[in-house]
N, C-alpha and C positions, 0 to 999 in steps of 0.2 A: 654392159659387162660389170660398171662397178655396183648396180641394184645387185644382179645375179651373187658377184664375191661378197655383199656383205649377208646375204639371205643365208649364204654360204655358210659362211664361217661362223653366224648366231645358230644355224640347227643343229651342229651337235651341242653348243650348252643349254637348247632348250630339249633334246634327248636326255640329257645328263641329268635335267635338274626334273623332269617327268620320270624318270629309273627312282632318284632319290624321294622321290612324291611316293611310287609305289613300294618299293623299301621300306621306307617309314612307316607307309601306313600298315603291312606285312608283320613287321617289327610289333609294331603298338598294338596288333589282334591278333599273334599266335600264342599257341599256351607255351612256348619255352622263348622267349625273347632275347635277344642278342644283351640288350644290355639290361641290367638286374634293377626293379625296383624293391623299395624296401616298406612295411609298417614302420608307424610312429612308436612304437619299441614290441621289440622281436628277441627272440632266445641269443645268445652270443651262441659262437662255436666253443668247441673244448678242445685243446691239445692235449696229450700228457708224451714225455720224454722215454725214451727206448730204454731207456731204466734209471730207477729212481734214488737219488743222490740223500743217501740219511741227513737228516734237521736234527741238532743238538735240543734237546727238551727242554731249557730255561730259556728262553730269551726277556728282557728287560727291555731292548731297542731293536729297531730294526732298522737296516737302510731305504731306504725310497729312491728312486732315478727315473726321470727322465728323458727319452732322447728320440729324434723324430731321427732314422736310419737313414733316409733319403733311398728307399728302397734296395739298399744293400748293396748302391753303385758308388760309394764313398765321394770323389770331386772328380769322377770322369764326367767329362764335359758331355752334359744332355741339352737338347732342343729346349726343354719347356723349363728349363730355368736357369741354362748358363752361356747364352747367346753362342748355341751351337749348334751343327747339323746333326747331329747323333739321335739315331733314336734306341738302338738296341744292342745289346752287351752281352758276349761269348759270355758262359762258363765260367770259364777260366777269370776272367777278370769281375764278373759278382764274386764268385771261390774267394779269390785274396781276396775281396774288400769283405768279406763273410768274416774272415780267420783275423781280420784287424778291429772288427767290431768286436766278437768273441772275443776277441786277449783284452781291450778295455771293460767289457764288462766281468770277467773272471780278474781281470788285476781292482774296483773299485769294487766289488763282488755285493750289488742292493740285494736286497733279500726280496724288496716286488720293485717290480722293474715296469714303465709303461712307456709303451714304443709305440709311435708313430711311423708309418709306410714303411710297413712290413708286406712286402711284395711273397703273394702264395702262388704260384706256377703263371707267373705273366710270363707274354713274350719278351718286353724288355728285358728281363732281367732273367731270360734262359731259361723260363717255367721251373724254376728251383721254387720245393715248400721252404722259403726263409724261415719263417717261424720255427717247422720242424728243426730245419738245421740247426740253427741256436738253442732250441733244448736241448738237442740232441750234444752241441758243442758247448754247454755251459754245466755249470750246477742246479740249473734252473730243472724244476720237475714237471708244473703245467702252467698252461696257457689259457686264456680265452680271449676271442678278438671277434671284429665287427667289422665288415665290410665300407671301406670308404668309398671304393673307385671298383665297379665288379662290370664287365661286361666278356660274352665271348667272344665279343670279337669290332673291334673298336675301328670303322672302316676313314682312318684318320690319319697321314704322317704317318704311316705302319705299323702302328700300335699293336693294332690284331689283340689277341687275349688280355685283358689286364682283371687283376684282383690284387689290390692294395689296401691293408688292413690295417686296424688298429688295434694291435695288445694288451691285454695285461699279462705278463712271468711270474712265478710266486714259485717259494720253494714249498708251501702250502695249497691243500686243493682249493680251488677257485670255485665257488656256490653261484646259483642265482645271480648268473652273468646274465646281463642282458646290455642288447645295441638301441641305442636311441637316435633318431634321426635328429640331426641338427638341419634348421629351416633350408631352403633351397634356396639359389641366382633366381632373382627375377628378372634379368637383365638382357637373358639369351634368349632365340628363338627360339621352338620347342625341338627342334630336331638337333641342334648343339647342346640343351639342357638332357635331353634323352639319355645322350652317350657319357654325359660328363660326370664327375665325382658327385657322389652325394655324402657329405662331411656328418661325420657321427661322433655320438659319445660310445663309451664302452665303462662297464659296471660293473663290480663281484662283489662278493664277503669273501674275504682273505681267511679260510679256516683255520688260525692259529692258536692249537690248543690252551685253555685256559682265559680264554681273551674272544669275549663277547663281541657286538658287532661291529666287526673291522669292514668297513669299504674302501675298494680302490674306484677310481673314476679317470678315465684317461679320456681328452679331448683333443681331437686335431679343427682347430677352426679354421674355414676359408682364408687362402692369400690374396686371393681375389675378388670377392665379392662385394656389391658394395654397401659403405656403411651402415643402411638400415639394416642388411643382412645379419652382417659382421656382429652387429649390436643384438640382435635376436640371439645369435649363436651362443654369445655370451652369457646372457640373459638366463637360458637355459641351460647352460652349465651352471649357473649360480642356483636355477631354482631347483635341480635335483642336487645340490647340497645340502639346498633348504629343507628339501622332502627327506633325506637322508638323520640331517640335524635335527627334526623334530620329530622323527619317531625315536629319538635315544640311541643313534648310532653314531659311529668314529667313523674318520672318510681320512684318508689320503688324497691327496685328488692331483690332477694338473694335465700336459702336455706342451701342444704346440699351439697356442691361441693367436699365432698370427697377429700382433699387437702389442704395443709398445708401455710401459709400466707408467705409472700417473707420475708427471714431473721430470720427464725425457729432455733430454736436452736439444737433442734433433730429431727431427717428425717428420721429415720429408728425405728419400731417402733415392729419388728418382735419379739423378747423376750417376751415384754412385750404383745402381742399376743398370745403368744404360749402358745398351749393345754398341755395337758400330753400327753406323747407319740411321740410329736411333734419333729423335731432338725433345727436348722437352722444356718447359718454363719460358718458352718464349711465345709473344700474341698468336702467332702461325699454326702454333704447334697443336695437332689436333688427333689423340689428347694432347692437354699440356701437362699432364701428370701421369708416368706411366702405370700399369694396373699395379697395383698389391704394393707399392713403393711409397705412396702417401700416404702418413699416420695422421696428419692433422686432423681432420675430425674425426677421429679416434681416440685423442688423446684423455676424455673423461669416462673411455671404454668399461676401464675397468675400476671405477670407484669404488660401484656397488661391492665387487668380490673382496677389495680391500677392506674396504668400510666391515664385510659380516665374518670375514673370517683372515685367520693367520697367514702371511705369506713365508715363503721360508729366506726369501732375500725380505727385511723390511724396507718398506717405502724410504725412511731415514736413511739407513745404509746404501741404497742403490742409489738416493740421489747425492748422498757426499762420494761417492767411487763408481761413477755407472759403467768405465770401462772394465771394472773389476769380474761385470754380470754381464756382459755380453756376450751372446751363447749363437747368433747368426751371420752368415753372411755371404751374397750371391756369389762371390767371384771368386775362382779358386784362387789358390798361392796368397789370397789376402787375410790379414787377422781380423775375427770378428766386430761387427760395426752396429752389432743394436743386440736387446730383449726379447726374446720371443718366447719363453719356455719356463714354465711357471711348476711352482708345488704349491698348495694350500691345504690347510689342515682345519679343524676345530674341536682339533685337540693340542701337545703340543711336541714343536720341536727343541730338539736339544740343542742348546747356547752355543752359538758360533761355528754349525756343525754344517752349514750348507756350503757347499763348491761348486761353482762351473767350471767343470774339466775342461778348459780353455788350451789345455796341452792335444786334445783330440781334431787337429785340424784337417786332418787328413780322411779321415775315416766320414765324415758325412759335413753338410751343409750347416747342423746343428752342433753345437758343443752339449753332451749331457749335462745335466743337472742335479746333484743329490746334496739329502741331509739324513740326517739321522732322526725318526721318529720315535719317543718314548708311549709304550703301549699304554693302554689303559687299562686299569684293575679293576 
């Protein structure tokens, strides 16, 4: 009887994981696939706003901003990053946390704006076009974004639909947008890598009358992945600056690079991460580091981006006040605890002109980021 109970109870998960063999491989050879792959760069999307907010003819500066939305679920407690069981969000409570993002960005009012997980008709987050709605609820007139995370139907913790994107806003039209793939996990097996995010760049010319060529460049880089990845992703953010910088154009640039600024004070960041039930830093513990929480070998990440171009916190400044610049932090009700979210330029910014909106704790996982960008003539 106990050969027969255990014969038992192994063939439904050798049913389970034969259904998932045929899935996959179904998945991987029809022509419309559940979950979306992408070329190594591909046209962006366009938005433009349900009507268009007139732009004053002179400008001399403009603002720039920053901010990864956290999918427009401000600090309700979700599954994949606030040690909770939650996966998915009425309406009603995206709605307010929508109308709390909109009032910060219409009160610090960037003129281009580049958001990260911007959720376009997922199920978490109530198949709302976010994007749409914030043009539509801003001054903002168009858009163009680039798929990070797209599949129809994510058979995961109930995921089901997800399309989570990455912006650029401008109150000017947005040209030759284009989405670049940033390098992929080598770390998963292919049927986890299949469904999972693929982390991109996104790209424009800012068409700002009288003012030759302006790029935006918004990057969200893996929290996860590990650091040869991390260090590729980077890498390639820095080389389409380069390419940008050497045919004679201006770039704004930045996002969420997941990664902590040269000369951090703390680089590990796993305690203060950890769930209940969780253990970490001790011999047993396997990992002994939990994913996306250790900076340490991270920390000469971002030299090169230092080293070629302006940052809008300088390295000086962040490391005499780094709590001044921290812009993350997993836990809700707590105040932000590191770096993550970046401007660079190589042109220049105006003197003493950058904030981390460190007042926006509410509204998302990220604190925005702005300065003030002087055009180029």
């Amino acid at each position: 009887m106990k050969d027969f109970l255990s014969s038992y109870q192994i063939l439904p998960r050798l049913i389970f994981l034969l259904l998932v063999f045929i899935a996959y491989s179904m998945l991987t050879t029809s022509c419309e696939p559940l979950a979306t792959g992408f070329d190594d760069t591909e046209g962006a999307s366009c938005y433009v706003a349900g009507s268009i907010t007139p732009v004053p003819d002179t400008f001399t500066m403009v603002r720039v901003m920053t901010w990864n939305i956290r999918f427009g679920a401000a600090r309700l407690p979700w599954f994949g990053d606030a040690c909770s069981d939650n996966v998915n969000f009425t309406e009603d409570e995206i709605y307010r946390a929508l109308q709390t993002i909109a009032g910060k960005i219409n009160e610090v009012k960037p003129d281009i704006l580049l958001l990260q997980e911007v959720d376009v008709k997922s199920k978490r987050s109530a198949y709302i076009d976010e994007l749409q709605w914030l043009l539509d609820h801003t001054y903002f007139n168009y858009a163009v974004c680039g798929s990070q995370w797209k599949a129809q139907f994510i058979p995961s913790d109930g995921l089901g639909r997800m399309d989570e994107e990455n912006a650029i806003l401008s109150r000017w039209p947005v040209n030759d947008a284009q989405r670049i793939q940033l390098a992929l996990r080598n770390d998963q097996d292919k049927l986890t890598l299949y469904f999972y995010e693929r982390c991109c760049m996104v790209t424009g010319r800012i068409a700002i009358p009288g003012i030759g060529n302006l790029y935006a460049v918004n990057i969200h880089a893996s929290a996860t992945a590990t650091p040869d990845i991390k260090q590729q992703q980077i890498m390639q953010f820095k080389a389409e600056l380069d390419r940008i910088n050497g045919k004679g154009g201006s770039f704004v640039a930045g996002g969420d690079l997941n990664t902590l600024p040269p000369g951090s004070d703390t680089t590990d960041y796993c305690i203060q991460d950890m769930c209940p039930g969780e253990s970490f830093h001790h011999s047993w513990d396997d990992p002994v580091h939990k994913e996306g929480s250790n900076y340490e070998p991270e920390k000469h990440f971002l030299d090169p981006v230092y080293a070629g171009y302006i940052c809008a916190v300088p390295e000086d400044d962040y490391r005499k006040n780094q709590f001044r610049y921290f812009s993350h932090t997993t836990r809700p009700g707590h105040f932000w605890d590191r770096t993550l979210d970046y401007l660079f330029t190589n042109g220049r910014w105006a003197p003493n002109s950058v904030k981390t909106h460190q007042d926006a704790l509410t509204q998302s996982d990220h604190a925005p980021v702005s300065v003030m960008f002087i055009l180029p003539r």
